[in-house]
PATIZA-227356 format. One line per field, with one value per residue (C-alpha): residue number from 0; residue in one letter; x, y, z. Coordinates in steps of 0.1 Angstrom, whole numbers. Last residue first. Layout:
nuti NUM/...;
midren A/...;
x X/...;
y Y/...;
z Z/...;
This chain:
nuti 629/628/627/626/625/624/623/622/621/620/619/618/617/616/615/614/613/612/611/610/609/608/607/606/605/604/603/602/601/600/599/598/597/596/595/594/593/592/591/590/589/588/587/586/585/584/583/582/581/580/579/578/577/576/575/574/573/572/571/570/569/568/567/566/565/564/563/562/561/560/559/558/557/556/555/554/553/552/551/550/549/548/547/546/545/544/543/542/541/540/539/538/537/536/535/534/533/532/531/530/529/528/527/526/525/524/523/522/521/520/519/518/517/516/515/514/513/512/511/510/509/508/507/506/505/504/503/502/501/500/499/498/497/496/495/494/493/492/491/490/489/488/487/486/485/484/483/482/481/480/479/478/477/476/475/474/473/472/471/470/469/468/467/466/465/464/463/462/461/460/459/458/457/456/455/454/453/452/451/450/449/448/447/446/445/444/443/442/441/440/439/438/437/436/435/434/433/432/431/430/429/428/427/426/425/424/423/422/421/420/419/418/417/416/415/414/413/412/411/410/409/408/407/406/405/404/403/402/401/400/399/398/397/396/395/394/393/392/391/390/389/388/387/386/385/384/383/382/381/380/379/378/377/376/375/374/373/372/371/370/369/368/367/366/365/364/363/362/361/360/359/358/357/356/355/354/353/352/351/350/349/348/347/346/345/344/343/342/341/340/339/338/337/336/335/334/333/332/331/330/329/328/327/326/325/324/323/322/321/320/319/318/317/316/315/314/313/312/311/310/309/308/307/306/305/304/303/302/301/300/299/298/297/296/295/294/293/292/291/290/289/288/287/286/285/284/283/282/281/280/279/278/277/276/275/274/273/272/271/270/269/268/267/266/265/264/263/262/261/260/259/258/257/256/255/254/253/252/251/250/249/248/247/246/245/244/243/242/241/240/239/238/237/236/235/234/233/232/231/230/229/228/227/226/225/224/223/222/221/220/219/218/217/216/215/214/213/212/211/210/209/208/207/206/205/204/203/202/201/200/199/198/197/196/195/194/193/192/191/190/189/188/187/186/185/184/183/182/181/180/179/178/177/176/175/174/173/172/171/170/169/168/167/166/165/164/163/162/161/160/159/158/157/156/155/154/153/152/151/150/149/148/147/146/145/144/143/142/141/140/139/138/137/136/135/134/133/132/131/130/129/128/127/126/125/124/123/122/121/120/119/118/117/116/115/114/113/112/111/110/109/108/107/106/105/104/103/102/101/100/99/98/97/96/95/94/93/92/91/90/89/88/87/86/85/84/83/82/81/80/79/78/77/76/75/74/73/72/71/70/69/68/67/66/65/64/63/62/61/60/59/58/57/56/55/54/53/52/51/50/49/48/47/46/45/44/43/42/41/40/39/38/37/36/35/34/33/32/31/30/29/28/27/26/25/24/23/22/21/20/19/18/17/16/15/14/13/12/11/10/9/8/7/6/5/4/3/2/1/0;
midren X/X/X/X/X/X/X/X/X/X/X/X/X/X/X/X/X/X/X/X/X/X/X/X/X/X/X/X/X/X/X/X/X/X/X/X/X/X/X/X/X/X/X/X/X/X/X/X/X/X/X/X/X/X/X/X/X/X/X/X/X/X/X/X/X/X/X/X/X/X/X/X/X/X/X/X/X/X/X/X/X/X/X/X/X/X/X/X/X/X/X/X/X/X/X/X/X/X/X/X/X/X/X/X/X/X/X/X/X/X/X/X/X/X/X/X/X/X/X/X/X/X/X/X/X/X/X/X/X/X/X/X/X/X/X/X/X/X/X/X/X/X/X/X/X/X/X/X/X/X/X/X/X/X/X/X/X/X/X/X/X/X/X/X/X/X/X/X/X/X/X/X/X/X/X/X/X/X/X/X/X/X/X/X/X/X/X/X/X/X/X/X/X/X/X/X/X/X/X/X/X/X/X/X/X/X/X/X/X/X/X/X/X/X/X/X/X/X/X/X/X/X/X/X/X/X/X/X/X/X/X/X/X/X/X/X/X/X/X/X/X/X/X/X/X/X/X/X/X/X/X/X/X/X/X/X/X/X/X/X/X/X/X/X/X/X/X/X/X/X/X/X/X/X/X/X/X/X/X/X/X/X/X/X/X/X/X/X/X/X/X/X/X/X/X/X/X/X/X/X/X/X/X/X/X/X/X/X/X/X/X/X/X/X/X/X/X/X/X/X/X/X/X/X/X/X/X/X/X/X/X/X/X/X/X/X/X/X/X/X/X/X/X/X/X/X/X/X/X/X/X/X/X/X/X/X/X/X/X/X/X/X/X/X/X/X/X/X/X/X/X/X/X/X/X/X/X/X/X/X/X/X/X/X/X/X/X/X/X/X/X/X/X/X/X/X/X/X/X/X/X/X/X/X/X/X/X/X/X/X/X/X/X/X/X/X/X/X/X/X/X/X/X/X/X/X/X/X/X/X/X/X/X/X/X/X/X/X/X/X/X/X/X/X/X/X/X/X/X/X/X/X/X/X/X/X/X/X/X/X/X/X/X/X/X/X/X/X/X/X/X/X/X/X/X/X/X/X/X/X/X/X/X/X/X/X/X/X/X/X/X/X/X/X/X/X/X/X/X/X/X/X/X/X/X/X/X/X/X/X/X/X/X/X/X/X/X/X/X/X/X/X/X/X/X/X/X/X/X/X/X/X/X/X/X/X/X/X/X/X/X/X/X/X/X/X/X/X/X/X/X/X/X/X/X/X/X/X/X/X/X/X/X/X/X/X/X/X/X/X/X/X/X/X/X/X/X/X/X/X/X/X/X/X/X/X/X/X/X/X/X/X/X/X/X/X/X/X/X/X/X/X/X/X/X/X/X/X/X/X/X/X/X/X/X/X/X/X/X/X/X/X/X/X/X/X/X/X/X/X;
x -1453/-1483/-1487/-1525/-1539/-1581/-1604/-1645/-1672/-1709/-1732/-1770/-1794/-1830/-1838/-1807/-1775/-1737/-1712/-1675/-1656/-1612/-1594/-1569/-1587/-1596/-1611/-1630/-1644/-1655/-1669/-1688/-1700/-1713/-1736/-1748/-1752/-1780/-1773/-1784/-1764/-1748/-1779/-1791/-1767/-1769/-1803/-1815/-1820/-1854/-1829/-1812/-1782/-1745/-1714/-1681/-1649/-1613/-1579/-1553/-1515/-1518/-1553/-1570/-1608/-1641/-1672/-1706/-1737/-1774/-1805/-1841/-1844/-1864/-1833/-1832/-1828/-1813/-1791/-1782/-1771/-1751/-1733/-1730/-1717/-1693/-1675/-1675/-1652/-1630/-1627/-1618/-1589/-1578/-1579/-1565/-1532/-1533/-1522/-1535/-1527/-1563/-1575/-1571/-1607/-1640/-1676/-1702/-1741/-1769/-1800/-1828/-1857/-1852/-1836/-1810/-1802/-1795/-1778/-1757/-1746/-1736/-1715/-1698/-1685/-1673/-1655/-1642/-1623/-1596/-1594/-1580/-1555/-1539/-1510/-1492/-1498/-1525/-1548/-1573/-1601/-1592/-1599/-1632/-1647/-1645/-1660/-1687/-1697/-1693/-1715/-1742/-1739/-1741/-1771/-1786/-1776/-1797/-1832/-1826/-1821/-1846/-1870/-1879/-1911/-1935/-1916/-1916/-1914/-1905/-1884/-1863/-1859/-1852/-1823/-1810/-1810/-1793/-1770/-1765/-1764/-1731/-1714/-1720/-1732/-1708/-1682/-1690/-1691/-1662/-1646/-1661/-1654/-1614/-1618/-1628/-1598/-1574/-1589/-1585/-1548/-1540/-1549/-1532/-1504/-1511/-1513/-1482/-1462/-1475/-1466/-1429/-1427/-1434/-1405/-1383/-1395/-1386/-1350/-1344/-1351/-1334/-1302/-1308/-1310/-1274/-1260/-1270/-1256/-1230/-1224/-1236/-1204/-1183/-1199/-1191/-1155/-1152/-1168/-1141/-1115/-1125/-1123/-1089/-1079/-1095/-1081/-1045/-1044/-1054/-1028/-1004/-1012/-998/-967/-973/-983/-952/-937/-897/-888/-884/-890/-925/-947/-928/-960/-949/-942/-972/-995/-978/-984/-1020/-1020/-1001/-1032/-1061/-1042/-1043/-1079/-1087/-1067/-1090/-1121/-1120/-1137/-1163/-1167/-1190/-1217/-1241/-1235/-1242/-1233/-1199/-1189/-1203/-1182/-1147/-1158/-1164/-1132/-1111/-1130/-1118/-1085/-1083/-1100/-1074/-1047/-1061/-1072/-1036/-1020/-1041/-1030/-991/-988/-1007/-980/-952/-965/-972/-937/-935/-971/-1004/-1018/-1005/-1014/-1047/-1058/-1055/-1072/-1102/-1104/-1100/-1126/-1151/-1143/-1156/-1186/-1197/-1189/-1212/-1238/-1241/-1246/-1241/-1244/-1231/-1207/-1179/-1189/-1193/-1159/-1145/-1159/-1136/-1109/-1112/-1118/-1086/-1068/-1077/-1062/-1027/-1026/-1023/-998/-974/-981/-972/-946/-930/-937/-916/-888/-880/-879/-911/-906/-882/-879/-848/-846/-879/-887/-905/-923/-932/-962/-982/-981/-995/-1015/-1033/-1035/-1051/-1072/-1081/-1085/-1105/-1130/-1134/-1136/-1165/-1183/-1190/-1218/-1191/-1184/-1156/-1141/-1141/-1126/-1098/-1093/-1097/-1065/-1045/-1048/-1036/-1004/-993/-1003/-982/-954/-957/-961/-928/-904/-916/-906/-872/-864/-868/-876/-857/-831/-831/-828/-800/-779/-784/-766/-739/-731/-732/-708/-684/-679/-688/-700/-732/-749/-782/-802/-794/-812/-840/-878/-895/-898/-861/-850/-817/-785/-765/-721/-711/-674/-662/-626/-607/-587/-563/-557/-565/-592/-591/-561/-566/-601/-640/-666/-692/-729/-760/-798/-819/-856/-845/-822/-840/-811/-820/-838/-823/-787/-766/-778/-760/-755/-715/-693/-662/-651/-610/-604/-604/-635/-660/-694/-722/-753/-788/-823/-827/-801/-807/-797/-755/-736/-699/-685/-653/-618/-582/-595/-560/-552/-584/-599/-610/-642/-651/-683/-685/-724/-724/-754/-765/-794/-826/-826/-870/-862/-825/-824/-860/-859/-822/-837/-812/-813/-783/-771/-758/-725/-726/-698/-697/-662/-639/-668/-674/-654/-676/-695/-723/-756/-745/-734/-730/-744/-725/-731/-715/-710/-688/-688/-679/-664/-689/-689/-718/-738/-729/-735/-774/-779/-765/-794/-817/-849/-869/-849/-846/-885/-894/-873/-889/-925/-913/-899/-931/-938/-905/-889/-912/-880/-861/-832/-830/-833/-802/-776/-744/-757/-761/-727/-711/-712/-678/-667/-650/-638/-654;
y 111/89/64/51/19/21/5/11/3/7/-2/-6/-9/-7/-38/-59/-47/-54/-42/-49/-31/-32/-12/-9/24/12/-22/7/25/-3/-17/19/21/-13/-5/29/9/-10/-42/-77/-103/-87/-71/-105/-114/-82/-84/-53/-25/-7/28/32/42/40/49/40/59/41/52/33/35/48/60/81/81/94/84/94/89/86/94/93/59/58/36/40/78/93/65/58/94/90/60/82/109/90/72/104/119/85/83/120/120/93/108/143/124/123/146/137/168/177/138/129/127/133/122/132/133/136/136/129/149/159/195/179/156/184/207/176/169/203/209/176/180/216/201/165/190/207/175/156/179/180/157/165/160/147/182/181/151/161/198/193/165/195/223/203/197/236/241/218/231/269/256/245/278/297/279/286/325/322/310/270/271/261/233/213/176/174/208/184/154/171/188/155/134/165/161/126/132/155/135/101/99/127/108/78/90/103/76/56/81/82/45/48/71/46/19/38/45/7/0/21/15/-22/-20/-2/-29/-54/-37/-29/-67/-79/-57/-67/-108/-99/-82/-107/-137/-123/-116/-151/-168/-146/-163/-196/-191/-182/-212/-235/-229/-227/-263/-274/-264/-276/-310/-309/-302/-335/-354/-343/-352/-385/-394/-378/-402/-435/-423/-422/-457/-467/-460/-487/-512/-512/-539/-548/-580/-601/-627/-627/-661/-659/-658/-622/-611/-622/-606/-577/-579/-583/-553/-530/-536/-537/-502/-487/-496/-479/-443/-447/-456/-423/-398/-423/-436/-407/-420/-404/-426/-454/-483/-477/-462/-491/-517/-496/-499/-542/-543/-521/-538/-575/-564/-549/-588/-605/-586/-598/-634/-637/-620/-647/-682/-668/-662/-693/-716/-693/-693/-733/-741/-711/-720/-707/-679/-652/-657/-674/-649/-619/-642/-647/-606/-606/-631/-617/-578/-592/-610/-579/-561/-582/-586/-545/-538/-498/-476/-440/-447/-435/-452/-487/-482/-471/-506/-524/-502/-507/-545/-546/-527/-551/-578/-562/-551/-586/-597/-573/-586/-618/-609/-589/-621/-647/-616/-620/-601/-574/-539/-542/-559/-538/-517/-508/-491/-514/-526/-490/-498/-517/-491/-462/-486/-490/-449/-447/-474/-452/-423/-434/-446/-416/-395/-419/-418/-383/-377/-370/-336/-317/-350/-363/-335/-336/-376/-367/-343/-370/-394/-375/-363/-399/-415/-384/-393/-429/-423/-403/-426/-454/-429/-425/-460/-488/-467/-438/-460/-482/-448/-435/-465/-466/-432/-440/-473/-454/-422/-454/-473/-511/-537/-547/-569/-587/-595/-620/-648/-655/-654/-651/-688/-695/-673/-650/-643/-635/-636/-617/-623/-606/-618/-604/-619/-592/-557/-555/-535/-527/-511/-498/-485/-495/-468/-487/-483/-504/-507/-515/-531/-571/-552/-560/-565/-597/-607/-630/-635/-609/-579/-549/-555/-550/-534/-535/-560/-569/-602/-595/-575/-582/-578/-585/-600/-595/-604/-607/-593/-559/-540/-544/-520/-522/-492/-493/-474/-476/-489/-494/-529/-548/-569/-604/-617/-634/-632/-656/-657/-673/-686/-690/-697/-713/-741/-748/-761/-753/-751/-734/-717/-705/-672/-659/-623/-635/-668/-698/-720/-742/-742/-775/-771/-752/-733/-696/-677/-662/-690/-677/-685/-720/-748/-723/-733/-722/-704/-697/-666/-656/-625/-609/-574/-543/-524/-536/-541/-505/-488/-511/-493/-458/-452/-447/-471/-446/-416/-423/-429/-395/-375/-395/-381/-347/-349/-363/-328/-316/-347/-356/-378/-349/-350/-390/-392/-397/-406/-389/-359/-375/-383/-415/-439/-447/-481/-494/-533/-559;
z 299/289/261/260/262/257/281/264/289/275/305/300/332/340/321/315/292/289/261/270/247/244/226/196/187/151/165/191/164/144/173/177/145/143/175/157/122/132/153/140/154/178/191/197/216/235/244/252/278/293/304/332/317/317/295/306/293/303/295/304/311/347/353/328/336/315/335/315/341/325/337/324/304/273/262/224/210/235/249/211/208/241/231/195/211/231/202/183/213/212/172/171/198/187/149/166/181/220/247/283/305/318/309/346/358/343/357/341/345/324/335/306/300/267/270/296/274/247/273/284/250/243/275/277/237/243/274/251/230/261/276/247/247/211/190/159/129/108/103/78/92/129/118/97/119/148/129/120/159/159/131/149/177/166/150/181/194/169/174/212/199/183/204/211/237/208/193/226/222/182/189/210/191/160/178/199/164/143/176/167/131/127/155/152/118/101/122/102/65/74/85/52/31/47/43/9/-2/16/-4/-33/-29/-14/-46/-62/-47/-54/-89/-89/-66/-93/-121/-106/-90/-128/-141/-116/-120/-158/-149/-125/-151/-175/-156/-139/-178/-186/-149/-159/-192/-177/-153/-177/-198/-163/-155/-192/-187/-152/-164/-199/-170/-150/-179/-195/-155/-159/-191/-181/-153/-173/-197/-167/-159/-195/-174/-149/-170/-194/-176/-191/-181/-217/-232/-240/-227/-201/-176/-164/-196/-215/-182/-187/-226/-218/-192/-216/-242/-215/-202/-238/-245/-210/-224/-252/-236/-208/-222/-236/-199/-192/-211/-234/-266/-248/-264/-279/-239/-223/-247/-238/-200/-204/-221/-194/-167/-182/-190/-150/-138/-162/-140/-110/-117/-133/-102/-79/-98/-99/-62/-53/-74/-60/-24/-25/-11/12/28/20/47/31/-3/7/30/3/-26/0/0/-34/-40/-15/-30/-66/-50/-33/-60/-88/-61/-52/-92/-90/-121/-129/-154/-134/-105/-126/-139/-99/-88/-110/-103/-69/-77/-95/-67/-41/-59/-70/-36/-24/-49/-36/-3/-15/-36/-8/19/-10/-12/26/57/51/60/35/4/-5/-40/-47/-76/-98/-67/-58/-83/-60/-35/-63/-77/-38/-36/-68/-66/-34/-49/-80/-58/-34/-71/-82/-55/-63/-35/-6/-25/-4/8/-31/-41/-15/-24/-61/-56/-31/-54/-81/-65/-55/-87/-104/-79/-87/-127/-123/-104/-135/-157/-141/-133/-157/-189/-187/-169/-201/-223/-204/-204/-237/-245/-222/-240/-274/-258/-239/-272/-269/-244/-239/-211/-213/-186/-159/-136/-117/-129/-98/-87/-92/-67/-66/-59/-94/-90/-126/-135/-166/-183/-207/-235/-255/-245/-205/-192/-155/-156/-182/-188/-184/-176/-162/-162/-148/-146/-122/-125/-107/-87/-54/-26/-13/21/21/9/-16/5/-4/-43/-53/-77/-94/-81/-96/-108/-149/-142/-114/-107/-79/-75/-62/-84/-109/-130/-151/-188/-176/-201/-200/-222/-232/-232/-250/-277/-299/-289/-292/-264/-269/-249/-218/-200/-167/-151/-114/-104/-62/-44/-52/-79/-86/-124/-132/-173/-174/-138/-147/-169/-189/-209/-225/-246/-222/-223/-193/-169/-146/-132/-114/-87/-84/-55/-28/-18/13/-7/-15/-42/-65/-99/-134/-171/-195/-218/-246/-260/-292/-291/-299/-326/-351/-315/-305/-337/-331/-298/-307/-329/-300/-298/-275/-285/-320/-316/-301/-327/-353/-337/-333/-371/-383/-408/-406/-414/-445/-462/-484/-463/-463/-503/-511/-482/-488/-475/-441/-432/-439/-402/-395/-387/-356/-365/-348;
């Protein structure tokens, strides 16, 4: 066919003023999908002729004399050759012109080893041309074609195909016309054959191993385990469109089979991935999902050679029918439910049931052709879940600040609250510390102050006419001196003081008011010279005396009573005793007067220990105090 040239743009009307700058990305995208280049090479290139011949083994290297069938390319042999295994050789002839002096020989794919030859020379080979075959089913090819190789006139291509009539065997088509139009095809079928199917592996690859790390640092999303391992398992199955050598298995009927396999068990990890994503678990729809593909998976490999293809075909239609189904049954959740997950997701689902159909078409023969488009609408599928997971880390960040603006609030209230409630209970604590100082003083006013107001009334009661003046005079230096003492350990908070140097003014006035009502008083005081404690100890232990005496004075009728104040060690110890009529201490418990409470309290305040014990003719007071000695 005669080269023409194609008349420059301005000569078309109309084409510069189509809307290219509004769709030009998009017409850009299609000339290099369907490139321009394709159809100049078809109205250029030579015409071929093609037929068509059986070896008569794998090992023949030279195709036979007769028996050449004229055939139109892509071929499949099944159809013409029902269940031939072995080999076909393909012969292309055509006329060459004189002034092209060099051509582009494009081969799309053959299925499934072969090798080529021009005018008697090979030009290229397949390793493996006997099982296990050298898988160049996917792989497409380029040749520069020049003199020598390319004679002017009739030319003749030889293609030797190995392959098996159960998976489709036989060859693509092949183009021949200018090198730059050849070149430019070839790059568009790898693109499609080979490059983006090397991409959606490593993005498979790269995605399952992010949701797998996700889903080990939050075991609760399911979902992300799930979508790892389909992920994982499509990213084995889809090596097939890769692989070049059917290795670690030794033939191609073990590769389908095990491709076949992971077909299965990725349809039910997808399956079970949909109902994870939605949130929903139906335990007898998986469990009988995972129990057909795990029977499928025994029957593949387990069925014999001449009932693999038959079993082969049965179990990829129940898995790719399975993925349609899912993709249905997740694109009808998501219209339902307005709040579902899977509503992210249904548009990149509605494209993998559309490229799963036309798989399915393909692989049946129902389309002509051997182009799978499965594994690239799995990128969509990626780019769904990863648009997913960043509209979740949006929306986490969004709750996140408000989260962090409510906190703010709520701190600054629960600060606010804390403030009012800390003030309400300062003051609190302000008046309660105001009534127990009352209370304190109300208390050593009783024990001190009013036990020798007791002793003094008491005495000029019994003898008013031998009090004088001056004895009239020292019971009020008594009593001043008594007030004299609440006054400084009430004022003064620091600091500690002898507690022998205030229990001898104490001794001395307590036993001259016994004395002056007929009781004997007797003391017994040892190692309290260098015993330092703080003036409220010191207060609480001299008032606790007074008022044990006081109550002697005023309620035993006894006539001799022995004081024993002892600091031995750690302890302090001050027993009061009388033989006085005595009471009953249970009974005094339960209805004591304030003197008995007074002393309790005392001792509670002390952090020490009374024992109180009484019988007629003797009352003991014992009070054992822990003190901190140098």
């Amino acid at each position: 066919m005669p080269y023409e040239e194609s008349p420059p743009q301005a000569a078309r009307p109309g084409l510069a003023a189509w809307p290219t700058a509004r769709f030009g990305p998009f017409f850009l995208l299609l000339l290099f999908l369907f490139p321009a280049g394709t159809a100049l090479a078809q109205q250029q290139a030579p015409e071929l002729h093609i037929e068509a011949v059986r070896g008569a083994g794998w090992d023949e290297i030279a195709p036979p004399a007769s028996g050449w069938t004229p055939v139109t390319l892509p071929d499949s042999w099944a159809a013409r050759w029902p269940g031939f295994d072995g080999v076909v050789w393909y012969r292309l002839t055509w006329d060459q012109p004189a002034h092209v002096a060099e051509t582009g020989l494009l081969l799309h794919y053959l299925n499934m080893a072969g090798a080529v030859s021009l005018n008697g020379t090979p030009i290229w080979r397949d390793e493996s041309l006997i099982e296990p075959l050298t898988r160049a089913w996917n792989s497409t090819r380029y040749w520069l074609l020049a003199p020598p190789l390319l004679r002017e006139g009739r030319n003749t291509l030889l293609i030797r195909v190995s392959g098996l009539s159960a998976y489709q065997a036989g060859l693509g088509p092949v183009s021949l016309g200018p090198p730059a139009a050849m070149q430019a095809s070839y790059g568009h079928e790898r693109l499609l054959r080979r490059d983006l199917q090397m991409l959606g592996l490593a993005v498979s690859a790269a995605v399952s191993a992010f949701f797998a790390a996700l889903w080990l640092l939050r075991r609760r999303e399911t979902a992300y385990g799930w979508f790892a391992l389909m992920s994982v398992l499509w990213l084995l199955f889809g090596y097939n469109q890769i692989a070049t050598s059917p290795w670690p298995f030794a033939s191609s009927h073990s590769w389908q089979a095990s491709n076949t396999s992971l077909l299965l068990l990725f349809s039910v990890s997808y399956a079970i991935f949909a109902l994870r994503f939605c949130e929903r678990r139906m335990p007898r729809l998986e469990g009988f999902a995972l129990l057909v593909a795990v029977a499928g998976v025994l029957d593949l490999w387990l069925a014999g050679l001449a009932n693999l293809v038959t079993h082969r075909a049965l179990w990829t239609l129940v898995g790719g029918l399975t993925i349609i189904a899912v993709n249905c049954a997740s694109l009808v959740h998501a219209a339902r439910h307005r709040g579902s997950p899977m509503r992210s997701l249904a548009p990149f689902m509605a494209l993998s049931a559309v490229t799963g159909a036309h798989d399915l078409l393909v692989f049946t023969q129902v389309i002509d052709s051997n182009i799978y488009y499965t594994t690239m609408s799995s990128y969509g599928l990626l780019l769904g879940m990863a648009l997913t997971q960043a509209g979740r880390f949006v929306s986490s960040l969004k709750r996140i600040e408000n989260f962090n603006t409510e906190l703010i609030e709520e701190v600054s209230a629960a600060k606010a609250e804390l403030a009012a409630t800390l003030a309400q209970q300062h003051a609190l604590e302000l008046a309660h510390a105001r009534i127990g100082e009352r209370v304190n003083l109300a208390s050593d006013l009783h024990d001190g102050l009013g036990g020798m107001l007791v002793g003094s009334i008491a005495t000029l009661e019994r003898r008013p006419e031998e009090l004088s003046a001056s004895a009239l005079l020292a019971m009020l230096k008594s009593l001043r001196d008594d007030l004299r003492l609440i006054i400084e350990a009430t004022g003064r908070h620091d600091g500690a003081c002898a507690f022998g140097e205030l229990l001898a003014p104490l001794r001395h006035r307590t036993s001259q008011l016994l004395d002056a009502n007929g009781i004997d008083c007797r003391w017994q005081v040892s190692g309290v010279e260098t015993l330092e404690l703080p003036p409220s100890q010191s207060l609480d232990l001299l008032r606790f005396l007074q008022e044990a005496l006081t109550n002697t004075l005023k309620h035993s009728g006894g006539r001799r009573v022995d004081v024993a104040v002892t600091c031995a060690g750690s302890d302090l110890q001050l027993d009061v005793r009388d033989d006085g009529q005595g009471f009953v201490v249970a009974d005094a418990a339960k209805g004591g007067g304030s003197g008995l409470r007074s002393l309790h309290a005392r001792a509670r305040r002390l952090g020490a220990e009374l024992r109180l014990e009484s019988r007629p003719g003797a009352t003991q007071l014992a009070l054992r105090m822990p003190v901190k000695t140098e």
